[in-house]
N, C-alpha and C positions, 0 to 999 in steps of 0.2 A: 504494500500500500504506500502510495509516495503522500507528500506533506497534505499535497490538496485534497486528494480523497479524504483524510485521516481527517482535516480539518471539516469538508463537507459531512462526516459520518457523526463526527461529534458534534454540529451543530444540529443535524436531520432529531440526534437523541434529546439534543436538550430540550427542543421545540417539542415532542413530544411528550416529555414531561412537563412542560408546560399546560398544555392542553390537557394531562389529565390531573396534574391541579385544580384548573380551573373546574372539573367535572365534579373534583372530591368534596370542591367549597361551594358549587351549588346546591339549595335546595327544592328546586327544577327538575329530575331528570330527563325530563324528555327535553327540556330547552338546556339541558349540558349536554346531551345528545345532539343538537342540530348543532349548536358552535364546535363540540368537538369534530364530526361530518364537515364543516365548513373548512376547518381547518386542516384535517386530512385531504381532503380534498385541492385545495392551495400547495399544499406541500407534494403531494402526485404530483401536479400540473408543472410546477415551477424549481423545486428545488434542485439542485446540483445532484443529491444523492437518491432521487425518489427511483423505485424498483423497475416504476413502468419503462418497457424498454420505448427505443425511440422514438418508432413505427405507431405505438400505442400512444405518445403524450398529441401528436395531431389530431384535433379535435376531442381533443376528453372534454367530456364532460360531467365527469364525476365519478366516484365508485358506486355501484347499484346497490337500494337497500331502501328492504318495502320502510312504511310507516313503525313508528316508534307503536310499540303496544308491552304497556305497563305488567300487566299479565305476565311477562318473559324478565322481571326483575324477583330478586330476591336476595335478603340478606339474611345467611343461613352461618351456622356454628362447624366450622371447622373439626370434624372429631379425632380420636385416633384411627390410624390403620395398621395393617402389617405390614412389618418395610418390604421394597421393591426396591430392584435398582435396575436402572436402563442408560446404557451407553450407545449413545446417538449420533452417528458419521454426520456431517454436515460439511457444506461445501466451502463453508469460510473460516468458520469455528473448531476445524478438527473433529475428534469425539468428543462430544458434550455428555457428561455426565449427569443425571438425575436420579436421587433417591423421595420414592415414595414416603412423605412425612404426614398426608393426612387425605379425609374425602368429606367431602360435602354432600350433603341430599336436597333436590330439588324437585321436591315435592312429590309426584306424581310420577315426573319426569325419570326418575331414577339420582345415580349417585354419577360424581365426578372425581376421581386424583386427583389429590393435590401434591404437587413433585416441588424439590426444592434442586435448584441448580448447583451442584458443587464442586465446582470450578468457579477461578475466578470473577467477580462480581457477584456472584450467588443470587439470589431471588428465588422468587416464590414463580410457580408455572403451573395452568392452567389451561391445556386446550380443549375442546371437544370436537367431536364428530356425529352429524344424526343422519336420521336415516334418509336425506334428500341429498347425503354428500353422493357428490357425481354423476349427479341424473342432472336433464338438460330443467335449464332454470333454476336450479335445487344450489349447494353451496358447495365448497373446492371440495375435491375428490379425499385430499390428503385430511380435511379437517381444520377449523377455524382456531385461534388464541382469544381469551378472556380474559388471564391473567399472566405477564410477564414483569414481574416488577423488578426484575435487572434492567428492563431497557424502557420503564416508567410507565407502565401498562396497569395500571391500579386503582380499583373504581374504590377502596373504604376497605380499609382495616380496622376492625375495633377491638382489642382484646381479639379472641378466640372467632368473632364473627367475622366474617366476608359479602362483601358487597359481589352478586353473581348477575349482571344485568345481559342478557342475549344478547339485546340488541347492538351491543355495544361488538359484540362478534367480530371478529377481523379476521384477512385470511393474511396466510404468511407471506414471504416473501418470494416464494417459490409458486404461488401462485399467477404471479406476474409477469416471472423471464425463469426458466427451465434451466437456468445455469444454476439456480440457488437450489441447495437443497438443504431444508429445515426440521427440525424435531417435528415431528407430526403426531397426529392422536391414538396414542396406544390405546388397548381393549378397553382397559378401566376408564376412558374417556370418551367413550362412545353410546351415545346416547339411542334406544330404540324407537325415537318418536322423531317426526319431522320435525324441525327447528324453523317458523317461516319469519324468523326475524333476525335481524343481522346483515353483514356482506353475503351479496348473491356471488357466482361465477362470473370473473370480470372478461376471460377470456375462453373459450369454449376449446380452442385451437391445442392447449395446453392445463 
């Protein structure tokens, strides 16, 4: 990585932790959902570092993603689980290491890993997968991120609880150019019900 990349990669981070500041100190969420969307959206379009390859920033006009629907929130308790570990090839990162440190229940929905990164930066990781991943219309094939808080992905921590909003769903970065390849959603992350809230499939091709 030379100076300018390093410098573009570390600004694309900070800006994103800005925005989900801003998300943590509203008491709005569906209106910290439309600024945080405005604001990813700006950062695709225009920044030095955004994933969309070339070809795709002519004429963006957004990442797709039905209406906010409250229903797809939840701030649930963190519990125990049995540890897991999972070492994850990735195409920038090396093997990225994850041990399972807890799961969440979402209601009806089923349960989700909660993985902790351990390697350096550490955080907390949260992806999912449901049953519309990689059907046309439905969301990326690999499975969407909820929670990444090494790289400021973080809707509320309170004590023991977690702030779990769908909507807020995002796909990786591999979703967008084929050269990346990302931690994806392992079994305990995969959810048996459609998800119709969140990032859709931006690209079909891939």
């Amino acid at each position: 990585m030379d100076l300018v990349t390093a410098l573009d990669v570390a600004d694309w981070r900070r800006r994103t932790h800005a925005l989900y500041e801003a998300v943590r100190e509203s008491r709005m969420p569906e209106g910290a959902w439309k600024e945080w969307r405005a604001g990813r959206d700006a950062m695709f379009r225009d920044h030095p570092a955004s994933p969309l390859q070339a070809e795709d920033r002519d004429g963006f006009a957004g990442l797709v993603f039905p209406d906010y629907d409250p229903a797809w929130r939840f701030e649930t308790l963190v519990e125990e689980a049995e540890p897991a570990h999972l070492d994850v090839p990735t195409g920038t990162d090396g093997v990225v290491p994850f041990d399972r440190v807890g799961v969440v229940r979402l209601g009806d929905l089923g349960t989700l890993d909660v993985w902790w990164l351990s390697s350096y930066g550490n955080g907390l990781f949260i992806p999912v997968k449901d049953a519309s991943a990689g059907r046309p219309g439905g969301t990326y094939g690999g499975g969407r991120y909820l929670i990444d808080t090494g790289k400021g992905a973080d809707l509320g921590l309170r004590g023991r609880d977690v702030v779990i909003d769908l909507n807020f769903a995002y796909n990786p970065s591999c979703a967008y150019d084929p050269e990346w390849a990302c931690p994806l959603a392992p079994p305990g992350n995969t959810l048996r019900v459609e998800v119709p809230v969140g990032e859709r499939v931006f690209n079909t091709d891939y």
